[in-house]
C-alpha positions in Angstrom: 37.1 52.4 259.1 36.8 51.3 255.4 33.5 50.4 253.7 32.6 48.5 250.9 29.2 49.5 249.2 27.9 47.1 246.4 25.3 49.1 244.0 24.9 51.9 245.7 21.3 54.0 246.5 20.7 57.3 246.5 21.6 57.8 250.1 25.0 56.1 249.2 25.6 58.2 246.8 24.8 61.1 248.7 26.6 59.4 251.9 29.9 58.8 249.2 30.0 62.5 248.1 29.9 63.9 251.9 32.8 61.5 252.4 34.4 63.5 249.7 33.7 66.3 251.0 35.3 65.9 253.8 38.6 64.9 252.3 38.2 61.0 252.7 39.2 58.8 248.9 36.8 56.7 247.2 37.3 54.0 244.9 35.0 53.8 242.3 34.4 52.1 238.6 35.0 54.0 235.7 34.2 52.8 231.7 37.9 51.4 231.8 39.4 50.7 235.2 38.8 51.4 239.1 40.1 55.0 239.7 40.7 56.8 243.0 38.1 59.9 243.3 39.0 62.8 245.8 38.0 66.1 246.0 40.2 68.3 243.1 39.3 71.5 245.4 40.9 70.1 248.5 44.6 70.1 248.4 44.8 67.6 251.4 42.7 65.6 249.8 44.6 65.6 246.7 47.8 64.9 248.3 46.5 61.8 250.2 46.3 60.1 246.4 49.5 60.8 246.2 50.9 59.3 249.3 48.2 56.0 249.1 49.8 55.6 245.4 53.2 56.4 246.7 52.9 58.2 243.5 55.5 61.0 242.2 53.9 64.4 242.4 55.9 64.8 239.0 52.8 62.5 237.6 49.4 64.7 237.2 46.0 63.8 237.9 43.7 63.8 235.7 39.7 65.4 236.4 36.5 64.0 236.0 33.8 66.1 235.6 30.2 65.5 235.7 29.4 67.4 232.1 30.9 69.7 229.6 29.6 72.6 232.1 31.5 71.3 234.9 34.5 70.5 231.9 34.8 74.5 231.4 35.6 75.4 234.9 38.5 73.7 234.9 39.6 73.7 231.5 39.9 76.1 228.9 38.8 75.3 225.9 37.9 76.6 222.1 34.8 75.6 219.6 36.9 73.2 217.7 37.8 71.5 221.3 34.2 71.4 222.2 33.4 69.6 219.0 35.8 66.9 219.2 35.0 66.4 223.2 31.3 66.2 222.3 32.1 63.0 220.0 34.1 61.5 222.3 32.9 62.1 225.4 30.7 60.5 227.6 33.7 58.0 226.6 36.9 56.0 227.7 39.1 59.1 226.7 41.3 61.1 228.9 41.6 64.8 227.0 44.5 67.1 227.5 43.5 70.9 227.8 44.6 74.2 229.2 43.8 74.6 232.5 41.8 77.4 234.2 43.6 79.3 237.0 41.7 78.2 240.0 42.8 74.9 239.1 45.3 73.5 241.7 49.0 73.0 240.7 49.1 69.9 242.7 46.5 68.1 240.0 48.8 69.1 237.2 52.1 68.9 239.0 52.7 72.9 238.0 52.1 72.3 234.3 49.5 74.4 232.7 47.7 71.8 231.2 45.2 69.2 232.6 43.6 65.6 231.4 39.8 65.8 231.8 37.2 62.6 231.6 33.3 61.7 231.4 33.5 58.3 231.6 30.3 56.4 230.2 29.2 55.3 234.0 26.2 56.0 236.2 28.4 55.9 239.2 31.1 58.3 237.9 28.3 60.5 236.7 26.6 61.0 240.4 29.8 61.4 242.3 30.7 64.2 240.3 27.4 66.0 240.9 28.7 68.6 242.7 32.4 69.2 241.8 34.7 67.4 240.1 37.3 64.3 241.4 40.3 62.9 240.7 40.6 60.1 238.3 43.7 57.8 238.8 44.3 54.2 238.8 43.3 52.4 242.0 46.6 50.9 242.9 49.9 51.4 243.8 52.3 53.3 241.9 54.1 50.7 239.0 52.0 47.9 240.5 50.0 45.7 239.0 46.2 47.4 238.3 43.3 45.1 239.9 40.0 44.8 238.2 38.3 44.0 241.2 37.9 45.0 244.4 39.0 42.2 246.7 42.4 42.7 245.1 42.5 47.0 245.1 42.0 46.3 249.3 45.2 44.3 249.2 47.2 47.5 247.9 45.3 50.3 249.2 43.5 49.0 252.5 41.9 51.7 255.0 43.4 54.2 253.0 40.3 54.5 251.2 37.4 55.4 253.3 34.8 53.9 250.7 35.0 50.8 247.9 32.5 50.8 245.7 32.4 47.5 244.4 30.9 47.3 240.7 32.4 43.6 240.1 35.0 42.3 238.1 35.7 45.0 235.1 36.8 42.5 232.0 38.3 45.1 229.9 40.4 46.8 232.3 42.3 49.1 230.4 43.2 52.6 230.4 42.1 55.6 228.9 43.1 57.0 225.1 44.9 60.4 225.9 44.5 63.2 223.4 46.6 66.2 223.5 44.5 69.1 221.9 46.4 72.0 223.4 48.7 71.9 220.0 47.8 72.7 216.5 46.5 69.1 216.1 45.4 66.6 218.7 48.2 63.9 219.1 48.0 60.4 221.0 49.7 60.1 224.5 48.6 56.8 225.0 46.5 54.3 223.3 44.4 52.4 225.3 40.2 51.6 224.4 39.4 53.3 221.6 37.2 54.1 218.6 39.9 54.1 215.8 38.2 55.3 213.0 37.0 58.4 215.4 40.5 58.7 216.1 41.7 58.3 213.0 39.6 61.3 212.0 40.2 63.3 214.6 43.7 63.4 214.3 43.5 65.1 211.0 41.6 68.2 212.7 43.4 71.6 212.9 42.5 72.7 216.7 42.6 76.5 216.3 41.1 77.4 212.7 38.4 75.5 210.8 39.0 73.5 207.8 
C-alpha cells in the first residue's frame, strides 16, 4: 500500500531507505523535478522503473550519489573531471562519465558510460546515505512531467511504495547534461543552468591541462 510522507523525520528517512532496500520505488524531490529513486544495486529493483515508466530499456538511468566518494564507485573519472564536478555539483547537472564495472548494464542500457547527479536537496542527500539511487523523471514515459505530487499519483499510483511530498516544484525542469567522456565536455541537453559556468567549461580540455 502506497504512502505519502510530507517533511520527513529521521525515522522517515530511515523507514524510506529500508523501503529501498528492499526493492520498493520512492518518489522524491530533486533541485529540478520529482525523480523516481530505487536501488542502482538491485536489478529487480531497477527494472520495476522501467516497467512503472513503461520506459524503453534502450533509455539509461541516470545515478545519484550521496557525494563525490560515493560518485567514484560508480564512475570513473580523471583530475580534470573532478575539477569541473566540484564546481558544478551539489547542482542541477546530470554528468556523463565512464562507468566502473560493478556498475549494472541495466542502469546504462549496456553502454559504458553513465549520468551521475548531487542534486542541491536535503532529501536527495539522506536517501543516498548508503548507496546510490536512480534518478528519473516521476512519470510516465513521453507523458507530461507533474510538479506535484497529487498529479505523479495519477500516473504512477501504488507503483510507488513511498511519495515524498515536498510541494509544488515552480521551476520544474530538467537537468543540464554534460558529456565529459570526450576530449571536451559537450551539452546533451540544456535545461537549468549556470551559463557563464557553462560557457567556461566547455572550453576545458578533459584529458591534459591547459
Amino acid at each position: 500500500m502506497m504512502k505519502i510522507i510530507k517533511n520527513p523525520t529521521s525515522d522517515d528517512i530511515k523507514s524510506i531507505i529500508n523501503e529501498l532496500s528492499n526493492d520498493n520505488l520512492v518518489v522524491y524531490p530533486t533541485d529540478t523535478i520529482y525523480g523516481i529513486a530505487s536501488n542502482i544495486h538491485s536489478s529487480n529493483a531497477i527494472n520495476k522503473v522501467f516497467d512503472v515508466k513503461n520506459r524503453s530499456h534502450e533509455k539509461p538511468l541516470s545515478v545519484c550519489v550521496h557525494d563525490f566518494k560515493q560518485l567514484e564507485l560508480v564512475a570513473d573519472i580523471n583530475h580534470i573531471q573532478r575539477k569541473i564536478a566540484k564546481s558544478l555539483l551539489p547542482g542541477f547537472y546530470t554528468l556523463l562519465f565512464r562507468k566502473k564495472e560493478n556498475v549494472s548494464q541495466l542502469l546504462t542500457s549496456n553502454s559504458d558510460i553513465i549520468g551521475v547527479r548531487i542534486p542541491d536537496n536535503r532529501i536527495s542527500y539522506l536517501l543516498t546515505k548508503n548507496f546510490p539511487i536512480t534518478t528519473t523523471s516521476a512519470n510516465i514515459s513521453n507523458s507530461m512531467t507533474p510538479n506535484n505530487i497529487p498529479d505523479i499519483i495519477k500516473q504512477l499510483g501504488d507503483d510507488i511504495s513511498i511519495y515524498i511530498d515536498n510541494g509544488v516544484i515552480k521551476d520544474n525542469t530538467y537537468s543540464t547534461i554534460i558529456d565529459l567522456t570526450g576530449d571536451k565536455p559537450v551539452i546533451v541537453r540544456k535545461g537549468m543552468c549556470d551559463e557563464d559556468k557553462i560557457n567556461k567549461i566547455l572550453k576545458m580540455n578533459l584529458y591534459y591541462d591547459d
